[in-house]
LUMKE-353124 format. One record per residue (C-alpha): residue number from 1; x, y, z. Coordinates in steps of 0.02 Angstrom, whole numbers, plus 50000, padded with zeros to 5 digits. Layout:
// LUMKE-353124
REC num    xx    yy    zz
REC NUM     X     Y     Z
...
This chain:
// LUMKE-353124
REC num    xx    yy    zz
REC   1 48818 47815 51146
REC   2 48976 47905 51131
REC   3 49013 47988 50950
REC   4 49220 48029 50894
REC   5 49279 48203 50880
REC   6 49401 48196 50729
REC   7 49533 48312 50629
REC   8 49456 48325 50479
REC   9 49539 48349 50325
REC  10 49625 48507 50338
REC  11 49653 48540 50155
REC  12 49800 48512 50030
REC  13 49972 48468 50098
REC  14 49928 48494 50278
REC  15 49945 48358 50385
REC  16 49920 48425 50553
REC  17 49878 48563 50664
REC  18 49872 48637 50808
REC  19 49723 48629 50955
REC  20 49727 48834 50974
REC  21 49568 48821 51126
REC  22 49436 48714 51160
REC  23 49266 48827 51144
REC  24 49177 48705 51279
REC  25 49244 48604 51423
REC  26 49247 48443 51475
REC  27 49054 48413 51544
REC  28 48942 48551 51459
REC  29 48819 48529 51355
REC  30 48839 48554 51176
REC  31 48710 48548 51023
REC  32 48735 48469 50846
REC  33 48857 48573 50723
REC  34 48902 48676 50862
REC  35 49114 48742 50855
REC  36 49200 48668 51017
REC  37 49346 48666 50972
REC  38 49479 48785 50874
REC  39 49593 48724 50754
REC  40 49756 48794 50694
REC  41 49832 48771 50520
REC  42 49990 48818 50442
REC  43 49866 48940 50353
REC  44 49700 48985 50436
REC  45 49624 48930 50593
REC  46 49457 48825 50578
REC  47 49331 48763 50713
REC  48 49268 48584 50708
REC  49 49090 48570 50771
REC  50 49002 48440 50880
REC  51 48934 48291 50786
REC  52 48784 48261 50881
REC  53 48701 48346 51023
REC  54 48727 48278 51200
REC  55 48888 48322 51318
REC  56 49064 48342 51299
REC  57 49106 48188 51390
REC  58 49292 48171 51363
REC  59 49443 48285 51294
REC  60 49596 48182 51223
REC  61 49719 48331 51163
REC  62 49727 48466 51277
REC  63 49779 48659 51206
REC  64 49933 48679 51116
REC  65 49945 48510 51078
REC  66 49975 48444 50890
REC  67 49869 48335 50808
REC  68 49855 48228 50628
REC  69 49722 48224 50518
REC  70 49601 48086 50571
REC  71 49662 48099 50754
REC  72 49535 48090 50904
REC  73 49520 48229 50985
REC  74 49372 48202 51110
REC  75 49213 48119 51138
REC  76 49036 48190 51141
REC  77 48919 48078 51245
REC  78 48738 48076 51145
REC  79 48577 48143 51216
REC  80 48667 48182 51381
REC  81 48639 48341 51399
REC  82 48474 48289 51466
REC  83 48541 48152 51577
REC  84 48681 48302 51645
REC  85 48503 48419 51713
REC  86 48425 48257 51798
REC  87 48584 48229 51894
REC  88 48599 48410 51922
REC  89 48424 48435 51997
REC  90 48441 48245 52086
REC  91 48585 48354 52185
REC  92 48489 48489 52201
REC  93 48348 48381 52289
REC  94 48456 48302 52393
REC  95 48553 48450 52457
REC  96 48389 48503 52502
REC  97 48319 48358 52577
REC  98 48498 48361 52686
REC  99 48495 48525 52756
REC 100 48314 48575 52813
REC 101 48373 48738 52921
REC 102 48351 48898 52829
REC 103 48454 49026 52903
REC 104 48325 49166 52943
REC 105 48311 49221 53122
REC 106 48104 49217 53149
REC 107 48067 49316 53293
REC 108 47960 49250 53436
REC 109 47859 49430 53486
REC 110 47668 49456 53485
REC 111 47642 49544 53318
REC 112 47614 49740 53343
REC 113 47454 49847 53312
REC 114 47474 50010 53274
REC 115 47329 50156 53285
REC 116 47347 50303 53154
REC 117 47460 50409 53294
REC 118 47599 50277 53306
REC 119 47567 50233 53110
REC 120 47640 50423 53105
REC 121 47757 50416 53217
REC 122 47853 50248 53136
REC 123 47839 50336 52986
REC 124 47923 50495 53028
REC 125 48059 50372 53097
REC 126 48106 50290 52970
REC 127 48101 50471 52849
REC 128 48245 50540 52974
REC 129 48418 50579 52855
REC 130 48555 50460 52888
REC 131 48681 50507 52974
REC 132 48861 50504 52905
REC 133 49018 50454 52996
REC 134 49152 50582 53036
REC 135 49289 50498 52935
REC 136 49176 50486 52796
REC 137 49121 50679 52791
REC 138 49303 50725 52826
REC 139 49365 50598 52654
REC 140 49218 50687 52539
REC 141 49273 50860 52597
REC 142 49444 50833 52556
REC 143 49419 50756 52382
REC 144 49284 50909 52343
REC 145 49380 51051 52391
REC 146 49526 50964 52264
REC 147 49416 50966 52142
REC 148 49334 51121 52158
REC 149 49491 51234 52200
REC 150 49525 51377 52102
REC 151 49655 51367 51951
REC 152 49748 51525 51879
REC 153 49693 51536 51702
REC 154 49887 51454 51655
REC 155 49884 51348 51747
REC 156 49682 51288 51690
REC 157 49735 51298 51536
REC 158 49919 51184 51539
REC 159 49779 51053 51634
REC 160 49646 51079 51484
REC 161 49760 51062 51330
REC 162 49865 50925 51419
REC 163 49732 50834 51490
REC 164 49808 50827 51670
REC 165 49716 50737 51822
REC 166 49726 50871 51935
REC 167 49681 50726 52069
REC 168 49868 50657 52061
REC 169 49961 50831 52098
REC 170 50006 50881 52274
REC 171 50003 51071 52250
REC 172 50120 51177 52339
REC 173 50018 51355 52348
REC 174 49922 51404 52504
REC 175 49789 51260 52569
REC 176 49862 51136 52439
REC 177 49822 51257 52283
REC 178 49917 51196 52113
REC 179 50011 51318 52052
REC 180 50087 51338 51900
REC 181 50258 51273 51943
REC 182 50192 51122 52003
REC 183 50129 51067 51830
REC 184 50311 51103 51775
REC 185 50387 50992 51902
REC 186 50300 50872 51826
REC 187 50418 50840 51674
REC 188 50558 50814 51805
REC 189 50448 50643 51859
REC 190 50525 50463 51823
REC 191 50405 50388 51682
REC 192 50319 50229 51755
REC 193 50383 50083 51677
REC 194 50250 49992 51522
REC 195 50102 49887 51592
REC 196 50187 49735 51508
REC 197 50356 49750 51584
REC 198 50249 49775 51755
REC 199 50141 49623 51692
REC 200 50270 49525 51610
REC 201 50448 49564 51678
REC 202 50590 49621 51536
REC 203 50547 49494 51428
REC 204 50424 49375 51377
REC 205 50438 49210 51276
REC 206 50292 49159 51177
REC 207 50291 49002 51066
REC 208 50258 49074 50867
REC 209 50081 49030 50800
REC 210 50076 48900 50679
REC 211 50027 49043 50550
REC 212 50179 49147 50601
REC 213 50278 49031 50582
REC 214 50233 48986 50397
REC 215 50230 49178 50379
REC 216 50424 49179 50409
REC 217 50482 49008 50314
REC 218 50387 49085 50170
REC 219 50452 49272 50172
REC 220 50632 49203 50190
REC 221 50602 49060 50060
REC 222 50561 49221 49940
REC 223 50722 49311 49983
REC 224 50824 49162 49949
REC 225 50743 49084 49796
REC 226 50693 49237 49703
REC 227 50802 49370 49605
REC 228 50691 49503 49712
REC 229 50701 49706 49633
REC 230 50574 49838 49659
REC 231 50537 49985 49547
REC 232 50441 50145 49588
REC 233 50336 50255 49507
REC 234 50210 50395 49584
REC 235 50027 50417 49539
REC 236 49890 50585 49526
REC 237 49742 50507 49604
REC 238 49631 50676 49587
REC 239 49525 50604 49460
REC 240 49506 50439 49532
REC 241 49448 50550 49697
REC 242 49343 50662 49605
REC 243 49241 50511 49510
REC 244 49208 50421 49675
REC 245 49147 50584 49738
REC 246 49028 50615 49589
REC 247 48953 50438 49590
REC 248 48972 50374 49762
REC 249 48799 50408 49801
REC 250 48722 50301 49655
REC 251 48843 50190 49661
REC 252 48794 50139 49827
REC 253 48609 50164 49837
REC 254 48625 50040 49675
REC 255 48737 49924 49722
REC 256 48738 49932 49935
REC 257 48916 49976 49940
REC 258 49036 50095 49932
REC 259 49170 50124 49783
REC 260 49335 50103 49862
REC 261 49515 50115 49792
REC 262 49539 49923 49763
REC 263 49410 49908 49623
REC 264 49513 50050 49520
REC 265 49692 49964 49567
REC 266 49607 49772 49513
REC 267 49560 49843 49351
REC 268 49710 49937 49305
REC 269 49837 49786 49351
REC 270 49705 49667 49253
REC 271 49751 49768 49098
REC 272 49924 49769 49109
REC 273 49935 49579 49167
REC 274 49864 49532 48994
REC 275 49995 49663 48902
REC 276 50137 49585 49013
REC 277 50092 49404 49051
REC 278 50282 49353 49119
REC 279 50217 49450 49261
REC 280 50075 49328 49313
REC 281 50164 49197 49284
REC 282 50280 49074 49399
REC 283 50430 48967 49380
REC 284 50433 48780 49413
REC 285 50584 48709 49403
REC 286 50671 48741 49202
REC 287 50504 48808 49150
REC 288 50384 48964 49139
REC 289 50211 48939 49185
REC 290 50112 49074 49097
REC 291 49926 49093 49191
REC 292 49772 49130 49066
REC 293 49671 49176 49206
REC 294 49679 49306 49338
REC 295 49656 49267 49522
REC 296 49707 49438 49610
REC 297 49794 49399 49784
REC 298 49764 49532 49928
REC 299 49865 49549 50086
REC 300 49748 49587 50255
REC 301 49814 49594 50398
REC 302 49730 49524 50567
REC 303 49744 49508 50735
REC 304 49842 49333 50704
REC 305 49954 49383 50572
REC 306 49957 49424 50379
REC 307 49856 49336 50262
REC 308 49820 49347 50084
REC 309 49656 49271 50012
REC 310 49620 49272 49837
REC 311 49502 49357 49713
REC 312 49457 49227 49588
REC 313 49451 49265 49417
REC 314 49430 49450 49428
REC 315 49445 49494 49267
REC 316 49276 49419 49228
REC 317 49208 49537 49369
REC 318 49140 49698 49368
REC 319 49178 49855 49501
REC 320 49043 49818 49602
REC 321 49078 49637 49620
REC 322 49246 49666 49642
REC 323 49217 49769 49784
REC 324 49091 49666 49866
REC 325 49195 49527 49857
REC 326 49353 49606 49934
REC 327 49214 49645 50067
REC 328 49165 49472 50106
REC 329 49322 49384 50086
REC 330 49423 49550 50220
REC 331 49276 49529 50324
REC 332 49313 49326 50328
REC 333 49476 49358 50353
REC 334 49471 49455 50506
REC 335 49331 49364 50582
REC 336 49462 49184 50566
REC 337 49352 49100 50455
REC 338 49441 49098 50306
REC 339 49456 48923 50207
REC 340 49594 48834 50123
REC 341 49506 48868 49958
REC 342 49510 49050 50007
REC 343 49703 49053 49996
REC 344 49749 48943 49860
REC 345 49779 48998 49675
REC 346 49828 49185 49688
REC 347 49917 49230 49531
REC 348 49966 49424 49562
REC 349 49960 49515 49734
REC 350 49907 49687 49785
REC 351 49979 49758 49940
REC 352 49898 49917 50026
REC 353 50024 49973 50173
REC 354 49927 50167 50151
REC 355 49808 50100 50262
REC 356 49923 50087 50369
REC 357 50025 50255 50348
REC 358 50139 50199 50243
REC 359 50232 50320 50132
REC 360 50354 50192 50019
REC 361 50402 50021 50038
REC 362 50473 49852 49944
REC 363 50347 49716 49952
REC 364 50391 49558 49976
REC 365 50357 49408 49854
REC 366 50184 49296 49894
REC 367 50264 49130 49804
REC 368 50259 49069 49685
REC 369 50217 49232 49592
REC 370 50308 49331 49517
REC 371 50245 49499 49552
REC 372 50169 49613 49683
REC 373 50113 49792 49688
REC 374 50145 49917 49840
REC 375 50013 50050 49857
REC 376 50040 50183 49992
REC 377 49929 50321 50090
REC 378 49888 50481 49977
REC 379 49989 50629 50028
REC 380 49947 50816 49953
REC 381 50113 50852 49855
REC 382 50167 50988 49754
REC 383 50184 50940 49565
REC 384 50233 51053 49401
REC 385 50101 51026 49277
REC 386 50104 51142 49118
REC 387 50232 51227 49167
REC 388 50154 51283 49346
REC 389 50148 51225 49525
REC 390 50014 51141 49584
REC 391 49958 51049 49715
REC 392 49886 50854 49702
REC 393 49855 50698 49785
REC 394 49983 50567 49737
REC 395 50034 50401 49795
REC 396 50185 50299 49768
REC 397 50178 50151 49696
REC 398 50308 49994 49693
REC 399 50322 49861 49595
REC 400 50424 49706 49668
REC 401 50464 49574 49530
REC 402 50565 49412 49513
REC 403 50707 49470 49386
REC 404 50727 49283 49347
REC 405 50596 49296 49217
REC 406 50518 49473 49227
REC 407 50644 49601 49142
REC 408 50689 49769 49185
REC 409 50582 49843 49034
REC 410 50439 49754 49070
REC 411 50413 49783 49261
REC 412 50433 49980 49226
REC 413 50334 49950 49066
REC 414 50191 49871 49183
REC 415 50186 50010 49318
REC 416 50184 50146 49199
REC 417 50028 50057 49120
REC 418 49954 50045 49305
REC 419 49993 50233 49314
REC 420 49906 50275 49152
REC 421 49744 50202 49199
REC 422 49729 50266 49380
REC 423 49771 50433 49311
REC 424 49652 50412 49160
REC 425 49518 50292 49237
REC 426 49423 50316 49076
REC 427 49538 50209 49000
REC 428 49467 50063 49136
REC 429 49319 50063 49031
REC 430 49394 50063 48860
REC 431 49505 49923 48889
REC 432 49647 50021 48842
């Protein structure tokens, strides 16, 4: 009995997908629940298991190929897996029943005896070195005495600090010695061309993923629907630093994980969402939707693309949930199993480009919010405090806001609130 390999139902508003690769092919066996085949969504890609155990009897939409929810993609032939190993060792028998020569040469002579002198003598035989070939004593010598040539101190150390393959250079100097001017020829070489242009040609043309493509409708749709501004403001982590220093170890021998950045930058845009709620909220159509609950949107960025799951009501959690959560949901991101439900209901989004290197940038709207904070790597600069020059860790931050309904006063209002609590992260605890 043959059971249907369906699209399920992909989630809200999506109405197809793409096949990305099936897992198994046509013929193997395959057990109940088991992924076979790889699904791709405007949003995340999903795997849709086997229904049954048996074989993968037939595959109706090949890779690449879009599908609708409910559509067949294959059948899965039940309990066949053990029919597919009868007919596999019914071959087997067969073959062998067919071809009865074995192709080992059995030799006709009277077996030998051997007394304890010709015992010795076979074994001293058979103990005699082998005996290399000309050509192939001549190739070892050569690639030896490269090797083990002697290098001027310049020029042993250009080949240590640049990490040269002294196998590759043809040295002018007496018997083929690399000399010093040799290495410096080298910068007058013609770079090779890249492995993809060798691989590829000039150019390649790839079809966009599904996700990629939702990636860029969305990212323009923000540029062209929202009044998009970004303001800046700069931030003395140095007492953030120093508390995760002081408390990392019981933090994490209590909790099993470590205290990261995020937790501090959740909490201190929680606070100022509830002092500046047009900021988490969203426009539809002639009206303001103002959200009462906080669902903190994260970008992460995978081998497939950027995606941005969502912390659910973080404002009812605590540091260490928050950061175990971030945890779980980065780690689902990057392994492709995020859900639907994962991405769905973000009200404000938290960038990190630092990771990254990055020094200062504009984020980009996640719609339909209205806000999104930038934070960037922490760079060692020097700052005038009291009067005198010293030196701290600070990192930009930026604030990109749709002006429609966020005002000037209130997006610089709301970073320099998210400054005062990094800064201060005493305040965190004081709801202040």
């Amino acid at each position: 009995m043959s059971e249907k390999i369906i699209v399920p139902v992909l989630g809200e508003s999506i109405t197809e997908a793409t096949v990305s690769k099936w897992l198994k092919n046509k013929g193997d066996p395959v057990e109940a629940d088991e992924p076979i085949v790889e699904l791709e969504t405007d949003k995340v890609n999903l795997e849709v298991p086997s229904p049954v155990s048996g074989v993968l009897s037939e595959i109706n939409s090949k890779d690449g190929s879009t599908v609708e929810v409910g559509a067949l993609l294959g059948l899965v032939l039940e309990n066949g897996a053990g029919t597919a190993k009868d007919e596999n060792i019914e071959k087997i028998e067969t073959k062998s029943k067919e071809n009865n020569v074995v192709n080992l040469q059995v030799s006709n002579k009277e077996p030998r005896i051997f007394d304890k002198e010709q015992e010795l003598e076979e074994e001293t035989k058979t103990e005699e070195p082998l005996i290399l070939t000309q050509e192939i004593k001549e190739e070892k010598t050569l690639d030896s005495s490269k090797e083990d040539q002697i290098l001027s101190p310049a020029v042993r150390k250009i080949v240590a600090e640049k990490k040269i393959d002294i196998q590759a250079i043809e040295g002018t100097g007496k018997n083929g010695r690399v000399l010093k001017g040799d290495l410096i020829s080298l910068m007058d070489i013609q770079p090779k061309p890249s492995e993809r242009k060798a691989q590829y040609g000039p150019e390649e043309r790839i079809r966009m993923t599904r996700l990629r493509q939702t990636i860029a409708k969305r990212l323009k749709q923000a540029q062209e629907n929202a009044a998009l501004l970004t303001t800046f403001n700069e931030v003395d982590m140095s007492h953030i630093i120093e508390m995760r220093k002081e408390n990392q170890e019981d933090f994490q021998s209590r909790y099993g994980i470590k205290l990261g950045f995020m937790s501090f930058f959740v909490k201190a845009c929680l606070v100022a969402l509830k002092s500046f709620p047009a900021v988490n909220a969203e426009i539809d159509g002639e009206y303001i939707i103002y959200k009462n609950y906080y669902n903190i949107s994260f970008a992460v960025g995978t081998d497939k693309g950027l995606v941005v799951p969502v912390l659910k009501n973080a404002d009812e959690l605590s540091f260490a949930d928050i950061e175990k959560n971030i945890k779980t949901i980065s780690e689902k991101a990057k392994d492709g199993k995020l859900t639907i439900e994962d991405l769905q209901g973000g009200t404000f989004t938290i960038s990190n480009g630092g990771v990254y290197g990055s020094m200062l940038s504009t984020p980009i709207l996640n719609l339909p919010q209205s806000g999104v904070l930038g934070m960037h790597n922490i760079v060692e600069r020097p700052m005038v405090i009291d009067g005198e020059i010293k030196v701290r860790p600070i990192m930009y931050l930026a604030l990109s806001y749709d002006h429609r309904i966020i005002d000037g006063k209130e997006s610089v209002s709301f970073l320099k609130m998210v400054k005062e609590n990094l800064e201060d992260p005493r305040r965190l605890f004081l709801d202040i």
